[in-house]
N, C-alpha and C positions, 0 to 999 in steps of 0.2 A: 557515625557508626561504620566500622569499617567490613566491607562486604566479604561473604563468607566465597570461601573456596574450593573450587567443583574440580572433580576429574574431567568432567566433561560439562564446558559450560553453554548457555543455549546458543549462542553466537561467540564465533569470534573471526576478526576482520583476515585477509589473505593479505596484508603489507607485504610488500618485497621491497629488496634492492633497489630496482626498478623504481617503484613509485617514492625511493625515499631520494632516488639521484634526481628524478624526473621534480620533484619538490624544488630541490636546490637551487634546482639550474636555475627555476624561477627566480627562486629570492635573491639570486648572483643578478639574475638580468637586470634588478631592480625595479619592475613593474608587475607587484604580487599581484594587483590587484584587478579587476576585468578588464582582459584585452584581447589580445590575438590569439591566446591559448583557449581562452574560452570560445572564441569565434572557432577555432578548428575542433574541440569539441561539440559544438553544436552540430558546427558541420556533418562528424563523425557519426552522433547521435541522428539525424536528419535519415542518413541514409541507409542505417540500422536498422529504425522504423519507416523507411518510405513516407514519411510527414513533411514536417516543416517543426523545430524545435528550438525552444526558448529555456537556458538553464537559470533555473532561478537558486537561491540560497537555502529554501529546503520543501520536502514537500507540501507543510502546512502552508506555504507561503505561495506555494503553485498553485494550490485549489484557490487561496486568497486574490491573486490576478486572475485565475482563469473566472472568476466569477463578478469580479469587478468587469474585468472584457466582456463578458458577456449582457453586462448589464443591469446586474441583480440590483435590488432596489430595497431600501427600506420597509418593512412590511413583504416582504415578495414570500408565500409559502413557500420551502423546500422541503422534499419529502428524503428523506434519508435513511439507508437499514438500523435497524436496532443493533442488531451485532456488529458492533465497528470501533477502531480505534475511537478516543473519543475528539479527533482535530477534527474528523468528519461534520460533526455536528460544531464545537466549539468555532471554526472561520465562519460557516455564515452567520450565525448568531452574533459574531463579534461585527459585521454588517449588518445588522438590525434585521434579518431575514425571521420570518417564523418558521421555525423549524418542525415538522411532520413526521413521526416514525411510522417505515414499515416494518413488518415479521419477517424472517428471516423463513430460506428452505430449514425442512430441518436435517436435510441428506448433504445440502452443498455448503452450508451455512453461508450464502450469499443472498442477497434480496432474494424474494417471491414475486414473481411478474403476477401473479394470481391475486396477492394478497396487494400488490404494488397500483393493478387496475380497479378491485374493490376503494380504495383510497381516493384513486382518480374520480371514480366516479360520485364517492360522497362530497366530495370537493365541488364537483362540477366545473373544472376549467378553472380553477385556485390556484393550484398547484404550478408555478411557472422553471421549477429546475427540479431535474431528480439527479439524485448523483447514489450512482452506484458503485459498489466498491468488492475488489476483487478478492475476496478474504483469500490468506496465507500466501496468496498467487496463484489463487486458482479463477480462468474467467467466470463472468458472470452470463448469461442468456443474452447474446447481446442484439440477435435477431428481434428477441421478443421484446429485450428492453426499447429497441429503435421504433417497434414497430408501436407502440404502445404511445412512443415519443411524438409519431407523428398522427395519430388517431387522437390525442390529446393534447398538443401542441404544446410540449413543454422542453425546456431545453434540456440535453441529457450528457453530462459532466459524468466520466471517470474518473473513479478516484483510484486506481491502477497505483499507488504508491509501496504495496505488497509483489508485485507482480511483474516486475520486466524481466520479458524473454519469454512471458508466457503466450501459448496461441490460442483459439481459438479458430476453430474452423481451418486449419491450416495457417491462417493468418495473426501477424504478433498485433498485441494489443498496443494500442498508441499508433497503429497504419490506419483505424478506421474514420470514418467522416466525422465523427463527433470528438470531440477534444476531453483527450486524456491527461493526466499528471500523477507523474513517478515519485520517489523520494529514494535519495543517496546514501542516505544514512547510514549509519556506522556495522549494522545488521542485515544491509539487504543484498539484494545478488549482486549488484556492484557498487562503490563508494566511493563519496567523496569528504569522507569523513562527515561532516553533513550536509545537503543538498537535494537540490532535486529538478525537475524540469517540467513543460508544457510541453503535449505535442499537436498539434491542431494540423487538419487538412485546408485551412481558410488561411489566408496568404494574410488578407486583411487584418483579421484577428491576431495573427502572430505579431504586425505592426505595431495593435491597439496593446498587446500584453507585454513588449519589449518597452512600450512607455510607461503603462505603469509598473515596470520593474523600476523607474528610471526617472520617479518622480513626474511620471505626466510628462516629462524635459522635448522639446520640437528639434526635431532632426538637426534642424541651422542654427538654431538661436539658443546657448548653452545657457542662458537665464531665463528663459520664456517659456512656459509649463503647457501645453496644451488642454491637461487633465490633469485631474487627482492622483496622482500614484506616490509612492514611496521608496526607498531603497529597498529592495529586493533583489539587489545583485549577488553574484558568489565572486568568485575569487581566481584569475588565472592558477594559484597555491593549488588550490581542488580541483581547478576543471583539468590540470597535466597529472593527476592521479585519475581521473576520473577516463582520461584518455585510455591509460595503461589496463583500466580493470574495465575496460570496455572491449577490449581486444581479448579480453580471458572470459567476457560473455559467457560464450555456449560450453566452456569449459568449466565454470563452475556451476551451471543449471545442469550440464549434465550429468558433476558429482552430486547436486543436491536431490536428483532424481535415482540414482542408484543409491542415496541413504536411506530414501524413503522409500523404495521397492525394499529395501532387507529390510525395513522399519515392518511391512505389508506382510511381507512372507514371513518373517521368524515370530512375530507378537502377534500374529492373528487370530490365534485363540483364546485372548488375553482380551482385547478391547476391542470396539471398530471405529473407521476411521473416517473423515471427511471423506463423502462419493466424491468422486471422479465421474461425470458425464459422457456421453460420446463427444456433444459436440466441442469437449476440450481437448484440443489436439498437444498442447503439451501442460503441465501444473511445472509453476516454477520454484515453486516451495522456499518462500521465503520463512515459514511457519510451517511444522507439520504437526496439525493435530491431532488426538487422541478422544474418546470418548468413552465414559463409563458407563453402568446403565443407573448408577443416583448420583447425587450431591457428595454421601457419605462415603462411597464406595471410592467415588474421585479424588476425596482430601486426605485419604486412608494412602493412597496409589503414591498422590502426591509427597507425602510425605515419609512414608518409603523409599519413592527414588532421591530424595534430598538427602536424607539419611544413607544413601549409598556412592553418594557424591556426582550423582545427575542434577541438572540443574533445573528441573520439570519445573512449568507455571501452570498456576491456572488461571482460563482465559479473564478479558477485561469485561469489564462490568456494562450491561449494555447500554446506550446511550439515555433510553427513558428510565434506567434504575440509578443514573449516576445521581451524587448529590450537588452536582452545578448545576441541574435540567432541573428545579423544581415543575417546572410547568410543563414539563413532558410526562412526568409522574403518573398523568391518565392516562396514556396510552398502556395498551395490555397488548402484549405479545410473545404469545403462549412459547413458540419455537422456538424463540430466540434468549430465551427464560428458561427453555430446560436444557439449550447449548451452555448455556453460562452455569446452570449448575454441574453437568457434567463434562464438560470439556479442558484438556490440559495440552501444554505443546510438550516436545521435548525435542533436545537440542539438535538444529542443524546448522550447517554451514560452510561457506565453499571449499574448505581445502580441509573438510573433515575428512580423515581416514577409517577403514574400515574397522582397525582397532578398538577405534572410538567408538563405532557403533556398536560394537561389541560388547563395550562396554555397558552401553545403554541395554542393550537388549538382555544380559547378564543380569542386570538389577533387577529385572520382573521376574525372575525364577524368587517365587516362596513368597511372590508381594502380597499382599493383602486387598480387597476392595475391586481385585477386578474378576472377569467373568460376567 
């Protein structure tokens, strides 16, 4: 079926010149594939975020080692937000984890530290990983997430795949002591067509997660597996693009931030939108959503802006309503159940112009379903 065609579509990638010489030159060198390009990316990456960084081939594949590195185990509870792409919950479950939903804020639509420790506590010390996830690119509490982590001993995984370049507290997400993972992807604030990374402050762990990107493979012995792991490499091809749109970083978080201020100021009488916190010092808007006040009012809106040649979605299904979660199905989570009935994005992207927005904001005069 061939996909329909938007004046303004929800994404679309920033290629240049740049990244298509920066391609070549690889494949002239004749070593596409992980070497010294990706080592100077990482590098690049490392000191971005003040970490220590591991590029893996995409972001589902980064939560998949960083949970292997850490441990996780057959049977091992994970507690995870309801409102979330659904790789979130799909890699541990594909590790044999039991998977746990919490409720969703219904202001930030990111976990509830509130509704997160009510959990912890029916568990009683069950619960050995939570992994929180930074809807759209906006952070999650991450004071209260740590502080929660250590009061109830559980490891606490970022799923930051939405969000690079976003801060917190002054500070960018993927510098903190607990290990995060990004994704590359063809949509997000920077690309590698697709891809993604670890970024861990534990020197150790970055060791343990470069093996199993790598087949378990022992430093010396290029047949002799220390561990489990797999191919989870990317690509020298990706990591010299990934270079180029790494250096256009804060140049495209900071056009995706002035789409989404005219997004704030011209539609604001129209719908309201994911809060913004204080303690989020920047949103990177990988996602910028929209809220209605029903269901009806939201599929009304929806389909209005598509009919006007905007490419509005509405959001993904939450992970205890999906139909691969049979067994999540009990969980009830009232917030995150009435984000998904009224919530929609519309389009952003780094080297959108203001025209564009223009356009978007033009399609809500005479819309239907909001207020």
């Amino acid at each position: 079926m061939p996909q329909q065609e938007f004046n303004v579509p929800m994404s679309k990638p920033d290629i240049g010149i740049d990244e298509i010489d920066a391609a070549a030159s690889v494949l002239r060198s004749g070593w596409p594939t992980q070497g010294r390009v990706t080592e100077k990316f990482e590098s690049m990456l490392s000191q971005y975020l003040s970490s220590n960084v591991c590029v893996i081939n995409s972001g589902s594949s980064a939560l998949l080692c960083a949970l292997v590195a850490h441990g996780l185990k057959p049977g091992d509870k994970v507690a995870i937000p309801a409102f979330t792409f659904i790789a979130t919950s799909s890699i541990p479950k594909m590790l044999g984890a039991q998977v746990v939903v919490v409720d969703s804020d219904p202001c930030t639509m990111n976990i509830d530290p509130g509704s997160l420790e009510r959990l912890l506590k029916r568990y009683d010390g069950g619960i050995k990983f939570v992994i929180t996830v930074d809807v759209a690119g906006m952070p999650c509490d991450i004071d209260a997430l740590v502080d929660l982590a250590k009061r109830y001993r559980f490891t606490l995984i970022e799923d930051a795949a939405e969000s690079f370049g976003a801060r917190y507290k002054d500070k960018l997400l993927g510098s903190h002591d607990h290990t995060a993972i990004f994704s590359f992807q063809i949509a997000k604030q920077i690309t590698t067509i697709e891809g993604g990374c670890i970024s861990t402050s534990n020197k150790k762990l970055l060791q343990v997660i470069r093996k199993v990107r790598d087949y378990g493979r022992n430093e010396k012995e290029r047949y002799v597996h220390d561990l489990v792991g797999a191919n989870f490499r990317t690509t020298d091809l990706q990591s010299a693009i990934g270079i180029l749109q790494l250096k256009k970083a804060e140049e495209y978080i900071s056009n995706r931030n002035k789409i989404a201020q005219e997004y704030r100021i011209r539609i604001k009488d129209s719908i309201h939108f994911q809060q913004v916190p204080n303690y989020v010092s920047r949103h990177s808007y990988m996602l910028f959503f929209g809220l209605t006040r029903s269901k009806k009012s939201r599929d009304q809106l929806v389909r209005h802006l598509i009919a006007q040649g905007i490419d509005a979605r509405k959001s993904w299904t939450p992970i205890h309503m999906q139909p691969c979660n049979p067994e999540l199905h009990r969980f009830r989570c009232s917030n995150a159940e009435v984000i998904f009935d009224c919530a929609f994005t519309l389009p952003i992207y780094n080297a959108m112009s203001r025209a564009e927005a223009r356009l978007v904001i033009d399609a809500f005069k005479n819309a239907p379903g909001i207020g």
